[in-house]
C-alpha positions in Angstrom: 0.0 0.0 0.0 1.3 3.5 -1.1 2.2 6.0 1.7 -0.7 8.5 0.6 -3.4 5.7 0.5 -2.6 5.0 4.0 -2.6 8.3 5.3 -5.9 9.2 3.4 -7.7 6.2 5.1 -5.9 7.2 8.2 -7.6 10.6 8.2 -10.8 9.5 6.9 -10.8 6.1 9.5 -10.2 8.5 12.5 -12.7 10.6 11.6 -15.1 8.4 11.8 -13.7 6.7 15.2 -14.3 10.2 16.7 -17.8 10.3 16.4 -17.6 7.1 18.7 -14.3 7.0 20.9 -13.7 9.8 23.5 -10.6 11.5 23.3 -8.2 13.1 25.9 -7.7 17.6 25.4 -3.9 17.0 24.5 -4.8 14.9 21.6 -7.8 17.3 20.5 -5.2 20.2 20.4 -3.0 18.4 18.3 -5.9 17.2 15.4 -7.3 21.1 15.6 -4.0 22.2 15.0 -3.6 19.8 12.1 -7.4 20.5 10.9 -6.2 24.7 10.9 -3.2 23.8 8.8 -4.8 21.6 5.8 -7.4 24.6 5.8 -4.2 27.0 5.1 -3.0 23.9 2.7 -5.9 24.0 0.7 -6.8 27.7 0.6 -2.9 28.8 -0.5 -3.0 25.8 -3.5 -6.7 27.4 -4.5 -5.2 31.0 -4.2 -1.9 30.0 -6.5 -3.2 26.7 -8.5 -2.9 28.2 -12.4 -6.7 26.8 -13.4 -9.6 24.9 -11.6 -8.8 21.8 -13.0 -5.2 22.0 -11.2 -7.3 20.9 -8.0 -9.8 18.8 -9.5 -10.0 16.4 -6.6 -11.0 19.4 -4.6 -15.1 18.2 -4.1 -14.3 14.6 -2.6 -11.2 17.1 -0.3 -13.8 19.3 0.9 -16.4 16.4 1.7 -12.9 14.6 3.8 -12.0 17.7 5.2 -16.2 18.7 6.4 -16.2 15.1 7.9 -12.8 15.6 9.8 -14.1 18.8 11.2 -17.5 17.4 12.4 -15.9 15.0 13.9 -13.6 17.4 16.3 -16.8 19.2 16.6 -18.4 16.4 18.5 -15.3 15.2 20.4 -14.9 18.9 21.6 -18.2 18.6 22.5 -18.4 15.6 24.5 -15.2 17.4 26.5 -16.8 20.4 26.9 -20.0 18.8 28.6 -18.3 16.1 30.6 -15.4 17.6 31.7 -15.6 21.2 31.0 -12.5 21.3 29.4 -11.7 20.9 25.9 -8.1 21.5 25.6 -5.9 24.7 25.5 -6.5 25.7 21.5 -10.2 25.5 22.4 -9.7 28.0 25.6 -7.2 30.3 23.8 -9.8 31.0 21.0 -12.3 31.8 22.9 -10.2 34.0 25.7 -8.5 35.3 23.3 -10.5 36.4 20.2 -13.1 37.5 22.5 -11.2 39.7 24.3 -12.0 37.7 27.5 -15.3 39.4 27.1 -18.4 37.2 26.8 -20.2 39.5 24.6 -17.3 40.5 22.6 -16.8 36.8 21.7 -20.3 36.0 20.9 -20.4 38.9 18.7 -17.4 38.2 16.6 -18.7 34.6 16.4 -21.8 35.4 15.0 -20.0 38.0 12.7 -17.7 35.6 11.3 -20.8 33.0 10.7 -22.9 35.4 9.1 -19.8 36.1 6.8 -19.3 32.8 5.3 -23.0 31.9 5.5 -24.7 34.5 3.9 -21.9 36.2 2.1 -19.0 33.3 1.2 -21.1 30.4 0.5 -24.0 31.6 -0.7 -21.8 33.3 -3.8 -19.8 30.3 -4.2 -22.6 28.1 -4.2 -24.3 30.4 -6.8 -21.2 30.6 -9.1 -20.6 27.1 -9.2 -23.7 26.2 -10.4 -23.9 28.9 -13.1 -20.9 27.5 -14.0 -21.2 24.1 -14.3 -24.4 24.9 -16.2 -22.8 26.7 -18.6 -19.9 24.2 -18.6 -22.4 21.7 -20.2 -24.4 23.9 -22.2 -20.8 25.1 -24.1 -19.6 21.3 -24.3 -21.0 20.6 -28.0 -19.4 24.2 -29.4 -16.1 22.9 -27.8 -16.1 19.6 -29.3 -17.0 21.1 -32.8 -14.0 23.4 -32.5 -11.3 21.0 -31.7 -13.1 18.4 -34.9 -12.3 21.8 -36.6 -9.0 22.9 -35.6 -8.2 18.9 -36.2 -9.7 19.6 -39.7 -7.6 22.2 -40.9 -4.5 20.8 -39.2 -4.1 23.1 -36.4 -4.0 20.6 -34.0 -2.6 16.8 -33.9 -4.8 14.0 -33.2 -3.6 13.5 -29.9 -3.2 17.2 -28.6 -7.5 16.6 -29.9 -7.3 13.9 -27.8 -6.4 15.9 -24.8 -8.4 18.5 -25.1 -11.6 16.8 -25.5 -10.2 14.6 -21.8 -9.8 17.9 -20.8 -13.6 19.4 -21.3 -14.5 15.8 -20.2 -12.8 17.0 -16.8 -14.0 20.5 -16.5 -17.3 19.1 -17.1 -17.6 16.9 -14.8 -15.4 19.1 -12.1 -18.0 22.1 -12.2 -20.5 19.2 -11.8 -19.0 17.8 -8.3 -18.4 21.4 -7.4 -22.3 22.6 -7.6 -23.0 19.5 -5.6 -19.5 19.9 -3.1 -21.0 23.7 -1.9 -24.0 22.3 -0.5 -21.4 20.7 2.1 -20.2 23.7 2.6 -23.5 25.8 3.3 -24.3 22.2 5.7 -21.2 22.7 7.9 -22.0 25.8 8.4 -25.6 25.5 9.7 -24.0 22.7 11.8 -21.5 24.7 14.0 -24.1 26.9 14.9 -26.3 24.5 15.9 -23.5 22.4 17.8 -22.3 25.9 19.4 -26.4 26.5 20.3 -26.1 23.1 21.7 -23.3 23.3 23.9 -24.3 26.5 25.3 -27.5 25.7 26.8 -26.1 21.6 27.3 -23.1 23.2 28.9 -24.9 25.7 31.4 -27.3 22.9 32.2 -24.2 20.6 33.2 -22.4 23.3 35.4 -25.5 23.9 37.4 -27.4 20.7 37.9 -23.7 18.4 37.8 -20.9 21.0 39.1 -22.8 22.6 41.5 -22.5 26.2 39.8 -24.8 29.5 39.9 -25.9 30.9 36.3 -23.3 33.5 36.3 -20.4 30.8 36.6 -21.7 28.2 34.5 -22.2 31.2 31.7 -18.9 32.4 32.0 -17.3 29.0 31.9 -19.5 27.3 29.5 -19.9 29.9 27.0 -16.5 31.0 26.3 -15.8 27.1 25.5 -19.0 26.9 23.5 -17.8 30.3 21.1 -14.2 29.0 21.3 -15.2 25.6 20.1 -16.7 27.2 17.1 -14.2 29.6 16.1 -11.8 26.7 15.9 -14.3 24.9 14.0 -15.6 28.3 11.9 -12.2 29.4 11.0 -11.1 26.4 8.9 -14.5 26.0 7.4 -14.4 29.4 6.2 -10.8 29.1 4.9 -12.4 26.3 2.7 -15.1 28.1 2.0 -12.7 30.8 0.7 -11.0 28.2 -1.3 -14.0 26.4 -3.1 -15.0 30.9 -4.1 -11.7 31.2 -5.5 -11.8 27.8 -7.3 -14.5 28.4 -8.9 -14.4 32.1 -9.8 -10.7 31.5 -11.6 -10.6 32.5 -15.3 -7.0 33.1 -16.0 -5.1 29.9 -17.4 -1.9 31.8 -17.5 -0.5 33.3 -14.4 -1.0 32.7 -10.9 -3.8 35.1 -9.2 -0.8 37.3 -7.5 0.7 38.6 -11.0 -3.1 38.9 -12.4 -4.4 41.2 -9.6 -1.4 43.3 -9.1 -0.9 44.1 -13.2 -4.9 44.3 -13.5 -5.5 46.8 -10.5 -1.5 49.1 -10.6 -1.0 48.4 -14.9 -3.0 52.0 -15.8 -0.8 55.4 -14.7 -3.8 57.5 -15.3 -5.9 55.3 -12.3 -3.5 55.8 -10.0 -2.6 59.2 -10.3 -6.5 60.0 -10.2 -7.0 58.2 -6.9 -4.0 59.6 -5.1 -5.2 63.2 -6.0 -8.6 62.1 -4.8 -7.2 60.5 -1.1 -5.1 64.2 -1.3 -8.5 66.4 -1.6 -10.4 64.0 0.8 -7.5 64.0 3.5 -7.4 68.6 2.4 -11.0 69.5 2.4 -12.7 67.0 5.2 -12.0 66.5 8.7 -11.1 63.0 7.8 -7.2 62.1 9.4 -5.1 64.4 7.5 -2.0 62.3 7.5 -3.2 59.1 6.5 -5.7 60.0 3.4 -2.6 62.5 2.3 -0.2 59.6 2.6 -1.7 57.7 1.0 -2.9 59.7 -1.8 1.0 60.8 -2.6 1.7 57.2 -2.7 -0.6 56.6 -5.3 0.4 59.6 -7.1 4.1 58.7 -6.6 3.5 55.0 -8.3 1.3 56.2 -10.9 3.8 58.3 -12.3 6.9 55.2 -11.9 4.4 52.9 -13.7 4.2 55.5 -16.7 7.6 56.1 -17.1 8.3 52.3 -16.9 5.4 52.0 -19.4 7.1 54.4 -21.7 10.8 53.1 -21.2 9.1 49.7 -22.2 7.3 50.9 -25.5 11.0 52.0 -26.8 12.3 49.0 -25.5 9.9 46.7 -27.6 10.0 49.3 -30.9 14.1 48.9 -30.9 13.8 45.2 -30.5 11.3 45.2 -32.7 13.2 47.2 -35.5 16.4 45.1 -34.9 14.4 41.5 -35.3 13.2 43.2 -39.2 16.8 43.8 -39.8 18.5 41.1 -38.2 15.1 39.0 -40.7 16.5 40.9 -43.7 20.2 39.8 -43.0 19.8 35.9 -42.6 19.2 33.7 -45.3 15.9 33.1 -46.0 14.8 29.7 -44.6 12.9 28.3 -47.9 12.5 24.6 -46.6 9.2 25.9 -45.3 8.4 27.0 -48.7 8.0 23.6 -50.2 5.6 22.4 -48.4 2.1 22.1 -50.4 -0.9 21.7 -49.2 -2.8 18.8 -51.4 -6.0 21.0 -50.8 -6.9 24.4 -50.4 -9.6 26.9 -50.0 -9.0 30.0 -50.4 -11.7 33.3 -49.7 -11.9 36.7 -50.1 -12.7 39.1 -46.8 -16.2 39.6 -47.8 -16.7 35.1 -47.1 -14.9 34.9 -43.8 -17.5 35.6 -41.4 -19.0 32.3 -43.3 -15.7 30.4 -42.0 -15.7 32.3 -38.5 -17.1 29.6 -35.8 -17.6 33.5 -33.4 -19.4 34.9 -36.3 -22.2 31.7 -36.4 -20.3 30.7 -39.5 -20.2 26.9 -40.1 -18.1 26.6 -43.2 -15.3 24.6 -41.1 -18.1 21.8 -39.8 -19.0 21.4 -43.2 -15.7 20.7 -44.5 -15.5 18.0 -41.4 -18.9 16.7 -42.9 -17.1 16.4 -46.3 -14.8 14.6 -45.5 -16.8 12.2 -43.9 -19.3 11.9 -46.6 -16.6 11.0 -49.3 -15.0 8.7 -46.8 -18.3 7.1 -46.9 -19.1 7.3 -50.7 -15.9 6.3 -52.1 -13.9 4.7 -49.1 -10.8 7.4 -49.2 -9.2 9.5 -46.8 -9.5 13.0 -48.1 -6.4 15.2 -47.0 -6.4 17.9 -43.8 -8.4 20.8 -46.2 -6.7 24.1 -45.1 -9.0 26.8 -45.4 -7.5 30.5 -45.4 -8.5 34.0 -46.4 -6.6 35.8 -49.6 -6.8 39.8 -49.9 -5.7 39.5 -53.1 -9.1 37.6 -54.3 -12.0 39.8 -54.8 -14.3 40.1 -51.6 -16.9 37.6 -52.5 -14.7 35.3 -54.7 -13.3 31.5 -52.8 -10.7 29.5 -55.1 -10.4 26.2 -54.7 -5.9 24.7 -55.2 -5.3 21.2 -55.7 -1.6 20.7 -54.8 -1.2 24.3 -55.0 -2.5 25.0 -58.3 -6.0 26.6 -58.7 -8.6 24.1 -59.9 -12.2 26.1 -60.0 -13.4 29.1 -58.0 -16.6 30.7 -57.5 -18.4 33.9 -56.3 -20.9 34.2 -53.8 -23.0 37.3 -52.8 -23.3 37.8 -48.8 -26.3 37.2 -46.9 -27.7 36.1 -50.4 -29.3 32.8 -51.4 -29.3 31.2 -54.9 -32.3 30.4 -56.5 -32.2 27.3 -59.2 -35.1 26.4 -61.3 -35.2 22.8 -61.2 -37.2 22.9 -64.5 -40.6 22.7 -63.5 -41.0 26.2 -62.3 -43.7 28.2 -64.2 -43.4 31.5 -63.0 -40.1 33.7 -62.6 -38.5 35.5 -59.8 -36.7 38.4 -59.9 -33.0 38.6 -59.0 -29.2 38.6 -59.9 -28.6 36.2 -62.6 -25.6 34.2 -62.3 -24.3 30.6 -62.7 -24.4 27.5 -59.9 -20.5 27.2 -60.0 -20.3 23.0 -59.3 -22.2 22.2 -62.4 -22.5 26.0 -64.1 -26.7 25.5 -64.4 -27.8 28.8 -64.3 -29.5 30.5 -61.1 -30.7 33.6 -59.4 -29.3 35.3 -56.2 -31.8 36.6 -53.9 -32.7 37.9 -51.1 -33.8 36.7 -47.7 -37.2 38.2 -47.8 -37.5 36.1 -51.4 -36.5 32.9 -49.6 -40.1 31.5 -49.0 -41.6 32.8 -51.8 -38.8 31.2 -54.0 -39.4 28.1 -52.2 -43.1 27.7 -52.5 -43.0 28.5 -56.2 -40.4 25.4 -56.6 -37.2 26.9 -57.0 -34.2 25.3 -55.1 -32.7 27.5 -52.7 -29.5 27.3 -51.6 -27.5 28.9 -48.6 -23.8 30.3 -49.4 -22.0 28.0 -46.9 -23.6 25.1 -49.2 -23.1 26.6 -52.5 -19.3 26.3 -51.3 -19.6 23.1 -49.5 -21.0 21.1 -52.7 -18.2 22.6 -55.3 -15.8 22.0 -53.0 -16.8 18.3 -52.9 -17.2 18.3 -56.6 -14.2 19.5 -56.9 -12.3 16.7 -54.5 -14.2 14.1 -56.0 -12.8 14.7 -59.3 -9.4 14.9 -57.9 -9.6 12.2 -55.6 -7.3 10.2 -57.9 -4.3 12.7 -57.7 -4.9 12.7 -53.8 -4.3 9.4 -53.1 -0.8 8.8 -52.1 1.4 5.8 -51.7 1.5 6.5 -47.7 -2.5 6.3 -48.4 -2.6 3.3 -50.1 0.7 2.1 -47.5 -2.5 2.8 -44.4 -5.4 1.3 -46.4 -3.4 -1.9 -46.7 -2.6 -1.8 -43.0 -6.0 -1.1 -41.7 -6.8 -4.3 -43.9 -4.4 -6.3 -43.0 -5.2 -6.0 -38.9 -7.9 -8.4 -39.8 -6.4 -10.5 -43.3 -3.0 -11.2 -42.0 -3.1 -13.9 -44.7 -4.4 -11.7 -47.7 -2.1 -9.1 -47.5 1.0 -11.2 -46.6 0.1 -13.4 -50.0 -0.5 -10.1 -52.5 2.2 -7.3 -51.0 4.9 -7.0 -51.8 4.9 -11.0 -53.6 2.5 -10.3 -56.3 2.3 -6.2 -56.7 4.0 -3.7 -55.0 1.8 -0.3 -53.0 2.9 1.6 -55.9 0.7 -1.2 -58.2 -1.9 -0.8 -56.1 -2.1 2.5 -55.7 -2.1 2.8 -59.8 -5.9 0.1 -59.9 -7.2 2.0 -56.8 -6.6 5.7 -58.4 -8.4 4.3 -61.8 -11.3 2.9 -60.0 -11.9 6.4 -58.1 -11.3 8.3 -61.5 -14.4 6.6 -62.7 -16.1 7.3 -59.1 -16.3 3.7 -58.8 -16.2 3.3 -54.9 -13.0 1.2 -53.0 -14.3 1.1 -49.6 -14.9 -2.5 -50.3 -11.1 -3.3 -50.2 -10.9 -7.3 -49.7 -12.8 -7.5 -52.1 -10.4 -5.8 -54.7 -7.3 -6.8 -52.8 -8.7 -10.7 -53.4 -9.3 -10.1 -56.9 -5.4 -8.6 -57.4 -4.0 -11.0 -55.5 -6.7 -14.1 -58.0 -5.2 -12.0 -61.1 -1.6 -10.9 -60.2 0.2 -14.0 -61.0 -1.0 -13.7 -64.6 -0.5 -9.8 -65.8 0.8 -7.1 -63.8 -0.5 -4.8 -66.1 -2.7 -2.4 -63.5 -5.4 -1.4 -67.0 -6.1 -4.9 -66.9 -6.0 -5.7 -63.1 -8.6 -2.5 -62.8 -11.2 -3.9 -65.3 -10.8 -7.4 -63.6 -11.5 -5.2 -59.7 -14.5 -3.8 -61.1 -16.4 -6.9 -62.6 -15.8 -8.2 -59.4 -17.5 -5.1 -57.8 -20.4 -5.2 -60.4 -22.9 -5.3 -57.8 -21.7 -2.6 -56.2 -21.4 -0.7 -59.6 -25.1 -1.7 -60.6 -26.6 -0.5 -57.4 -24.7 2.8 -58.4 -25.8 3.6 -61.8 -28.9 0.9 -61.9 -30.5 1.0 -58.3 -34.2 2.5 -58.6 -35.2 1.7 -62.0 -37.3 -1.0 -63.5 -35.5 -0.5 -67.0 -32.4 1.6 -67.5 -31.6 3.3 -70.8 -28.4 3.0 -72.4 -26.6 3.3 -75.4 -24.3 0.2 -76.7 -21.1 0.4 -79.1 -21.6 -1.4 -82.5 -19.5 -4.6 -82.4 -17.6 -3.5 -85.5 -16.8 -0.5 -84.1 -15.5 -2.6 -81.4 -13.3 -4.3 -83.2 -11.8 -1.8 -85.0 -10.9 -0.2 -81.4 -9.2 -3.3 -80.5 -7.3 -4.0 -83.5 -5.6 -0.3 -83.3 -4.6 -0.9 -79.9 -0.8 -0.8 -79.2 0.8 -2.3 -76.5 4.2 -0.7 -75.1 6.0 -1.1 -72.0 4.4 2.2 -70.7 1.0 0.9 -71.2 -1.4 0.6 -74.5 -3.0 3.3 -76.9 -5.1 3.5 -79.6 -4.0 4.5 -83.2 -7.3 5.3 -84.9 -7.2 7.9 -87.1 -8.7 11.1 -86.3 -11.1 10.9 -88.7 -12.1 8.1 -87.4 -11.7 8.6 -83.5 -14.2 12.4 -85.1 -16.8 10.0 -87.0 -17.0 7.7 -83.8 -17.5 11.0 -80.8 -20.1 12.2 -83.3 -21.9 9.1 -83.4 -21.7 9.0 -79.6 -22.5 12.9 -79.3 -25.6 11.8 -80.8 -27.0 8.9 -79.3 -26.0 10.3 -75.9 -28.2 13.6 -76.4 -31.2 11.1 -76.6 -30.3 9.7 -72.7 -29.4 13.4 -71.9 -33.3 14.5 -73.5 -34.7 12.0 -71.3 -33.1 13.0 -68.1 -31.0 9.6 -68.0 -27.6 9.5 -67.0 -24.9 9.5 -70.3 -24.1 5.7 -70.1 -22.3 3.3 -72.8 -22.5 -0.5 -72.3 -19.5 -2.2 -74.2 -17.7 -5.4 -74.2 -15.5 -6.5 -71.7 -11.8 -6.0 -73.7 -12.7 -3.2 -75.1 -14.5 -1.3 -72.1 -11.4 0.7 -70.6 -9.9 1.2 -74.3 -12.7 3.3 -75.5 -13.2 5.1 -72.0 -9.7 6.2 -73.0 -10.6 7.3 -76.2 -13.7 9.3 -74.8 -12.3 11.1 -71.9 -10.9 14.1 -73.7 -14.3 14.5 -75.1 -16.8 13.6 -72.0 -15.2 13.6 -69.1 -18.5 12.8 -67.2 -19.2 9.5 -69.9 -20.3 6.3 -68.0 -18.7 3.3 -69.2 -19.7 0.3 -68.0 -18.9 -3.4 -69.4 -21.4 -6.2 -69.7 -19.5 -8.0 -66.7 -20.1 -5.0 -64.6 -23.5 -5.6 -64.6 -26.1 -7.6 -62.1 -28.0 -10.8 -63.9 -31.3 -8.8 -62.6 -31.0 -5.7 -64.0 -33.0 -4.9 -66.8 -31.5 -2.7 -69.6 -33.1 -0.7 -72.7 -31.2 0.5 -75.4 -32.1 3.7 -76.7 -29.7 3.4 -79.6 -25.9 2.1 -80.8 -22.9 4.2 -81.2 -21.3 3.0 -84.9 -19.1 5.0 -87.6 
């Protein structure tokens, strides 16, 4: 057993034996003198601890500390009434704050009582519970910031880790503390009923047991009843003192000494002021001349020290200042810091930070949290920390969006705006700004929030700023996801897989493909949007297909007919019959007999004639999906699917093209026409 658990059960064990065991006046001194002393203890580490949560065992110490003292209370009771003689601290206390006056000590007894009572713990006990109500209300705002500060990179993931411990703790500190006061308040109430209680028990015992008039048994009696609770008062309201300053403490920073004395002597002018004041009050009223004066030339003298140390300081600080710029200019600049890029970035004009300021109401930074999430979900890829900073060189309104550090797409929003699409079936008009949806460029209206509702009910889709940003930014990333995923990626995707498929991993890397090669089949499956969350699956078909071709073209078509269910509930879920368009088999074969292979991979060497006659052929039999609201999708042959993707991508970026392998057994397809040449 460690030293401190044995003295804490010790202290609480005695406590408890006191209530029961008599004990002699010599040993009573001693454990009154200890009790005054972890009073001092407690109130100096309140006074100097650098936050509340530096004593946040303090509730379960002030519920030892109240039982401790009770317990005294009663021993010194039992003495006083049996033996009329409670020790010499007992005696001294009450001789000796009272004056040796009765009255006198009963006076400043019930003074010091109605201090803590009415005026110590009846604040503390208010403050604590305003503040461990507002503790709890402010919890959720907390957590969002740190997700947020975590989100841009600010933080690490374990500095979040502590800090969300750490509003763990202060919530459930304040809590203990608005319950821990009520002890307080109860101690109180119970010296003065254990004081009433030896009074009248100890006047009753001097004159019906000691044989003692009223005026001796009062004298005697009384002066150990007020001395028994001052020793018991004093400690409680040294704790009481403690648990006000505990929970009143703001500053994280400094210990209370350095706050108070640079928050009440840091401002010349308020010193100078008050000593001219004391000066005119000590002058022009018959108040002591001497002291008001004194004191008011003391202020005055220090109020003028503290400026002129104030304005020695302000040179100080400009010449270090000015010598740090020059001392800047002379070194070599440091470019290592200049190389890092950021794989994304948002960048915003003045006019859109309030929309990213969490102390403005702005929630730009939880939706970029939210986006992350939701493409984690959707395509089963860690997006990259998204910094998000302001740029006076943009225009106010404008955000630009950097992929590696090279712009991408930007957009411009109007402030406390809202844009107004027409999804198509809107009859009537609205009146506005006209401008252009900046994810898919459809065209929209801005306008205002008085137009809101009315925009809404005629069925126009309105859309809030912050979302207008948040969906072209995830647009954008989803169209870059490719180019963001990194070997190091790829390097923790196959770890957090191979936690649970030891086997599958140790069998396909680095034996059968290297992270590199698997990076290459996972960036082509996201290029296509084609999801790789489900990655045994994919790892088991590359580590099926490995041992025959290494080639990753052909390992990515083989990953994807073994995801075809995945694929058709993508493209296919919903409908009862699909449109499509097919590729004429010749056509086909005329793509695969131009293919080339090379060691950096295959390419097709149509003619451009031909590679013109075959995207107008498409152009056209895709405008019939596009007329009936279907999504653009071409249905080829397996060998030739990821050929002619290829050959279409420079034309239509957002082409589907999906293989017949790709494709669920139940899913019913209607061809709307065939693309030939």
């Amino acid at each position: 057993m460690k030293k401190s658990d044995l003295f804490i059960g010790i202290y609480l064990m005695a406590a408890v034996i006191f209530f029961i065991i008599p004990i002699p006046a010599f040993l009573l001194d001693v454990l009154l003198a200890l009790n005054i002393s972890v009073a001092m203890i407690i109130l100096f580490n309140a006074l100097f601890a650098p936050e509340a949560l530096s004593m946040s065992s303090f509730p379960t110490l002030l519920l030892f500390t109240t039982i401790f003292r009770i317990s005294l209370n009663v021993s010194s009771t039992r003495l006083i009434l049996s033996e009329g003689n409670a020790g010499e601290v007992i005696a001294t206390f009450g001789e000796f704050v009272g004056g040796g006056d009765l009255i006198i000590g009963a006076i400043v007894f019930i003074i010091l009582l109605i201090i803590q009572f009415m005026v110590i713990n009846k604040g503390s006990e208010r403050v604590a519970e305003v503040t461990a109500r507002f503790t709890l209300d402010a919890m959720p705002g907390k957590q969002m910031a740190i997700d947020a500060d975590l989100n841009t990179g600010a933080i690490t993931d374990e500095q979040a880790k502590e800090r969300r411990q750490k509003i763990q703790d202060e919530s459930t500190f304040f809590g203990a503390m608005d319950g821990a006061t009520k002890y307080v308040k109860g101690d109180a109430i119970a010296g003065l009923i254990i004081t009433a209680i030896n009074i009248v028990g100890g006047i009753a015992m001097g004159m019906f047991r000691g044989g003692m008039d009223m005026n001796s048994a009062l004298e005697s009696y009384v002066i150990l009843a007020i001395g028994d609770g001052l020793c018991s008062q004093i400690p409680s309201l040294m704790i009481s003192l403690s648990t006000g300053i505990l929970v009143t403490k703001v500053s994280k920073e400094a210990d209370i000494g350095d706050i108070l004395i640079k928050q009440l002597f840091s401002i010349p002018k308020v010193l100078t002021m008050v000593g001219i004041a004391m000066v005119l009050l000590g002058v022009l009223t018959p108040l002591p001349f001497f002291v008001f004066v004194g004191y008011g030339v003391v202020f005055f003298v220090v109020g003028k020290q503290i400026e002129k140390r104030i304005g020695i300081k302000g040179i100080e600080e400009e010449v270090s200042q000015e010598e740090t710029q020059a001392e800047e200019i002379r070194r070599p600049e440091n470019v290592t810091s200049l190389l890092q890029v950021d794989p994304i970035e948002l960048e915003f004009g003045y006019g859109i930070i309030p929309l990213a300021d969490v102390n403005q109401g702005g929630d730009l930074l939880d939706r970029v949290v939210l986006i992350r999430r939701q493409i984690a979900l959707e395509l089963g890829c860690v997006v990259p920390i998204i910094r998000l900073r302001d740029n006076i060189q943009l225009n106010p309104n404008q955000y630009l969006i950097k992929i590696k550090g090279i712009p991408v797409s930007d957009g411009e929003i109007l402030f406390d705006h809202y844009m107004a699409m027409n999804p198509g079936n809107v009859e009537e008009e609205i009146t506005g700004i006209p401008t252009f949806e900046p994810s898919f460029h459809l065209p929209a209206i801005w306008i205002t929030e008085s137009q809101r509702e009315r925009a809404e009910s005629m069925g126009y889709t309105v859309v809030d700023p912050p979302s207008i940003i948040a969906t072209h930014l995830t647009e954008v990333i989803r169209s870059h996801l490719d180019e963001l995923l990194t070997r190091q990626d790829v390097q923790n995707l196959i770890n957090n897989v191979k936690d649970a498929n030891e086997s599958l991993i140790s069998e396909l890397v680095p034996k059968l493909l290297g992270v590199g090669e698997i990076q290459k089949v996972l960036q082509n499956l996201l290029r296509e949007g084609i999801s790789i969350r489900d990655l045994i699956t994919i790892f088991e078909t590359l580590a099926d297909y490995a041992s025959t071709t290494r080639d990753t073209d052909i390992l990515t078509e083989y990953a994807r007919q073994s995801l075809k269910r995945a694929i058709s509930n993508k493209y296919f879920a919903g409908n009862d019959s699909t449109s499509v368009v097919t590729l004429d088999p010749k056509v086909e074969q005329e793509i695969m007999a131009s293919v080339k292979q090379t060691e950096q991979g295959a390419y097709i060497t149509l003619e451009p004639d031909r590679i013109r006659s075959i995207m107008k052929s498409m152009q056209e039999e895709v405008k019939k999906l596009e007329d009936m609201g279907r999504n653009p999708i071409v249905i080829t042959s397996p060998i030739v699917r990821m050929y002619f993707k290829k050959l279409t991508g420079d034309y239509y970026k957002d082409l589907i093209v999906i293989s017949y392998n790709e494709i669920e057994a139940d899913v019913e397809l209607q061809s709307v026409g065939m693309v030939s040449a």
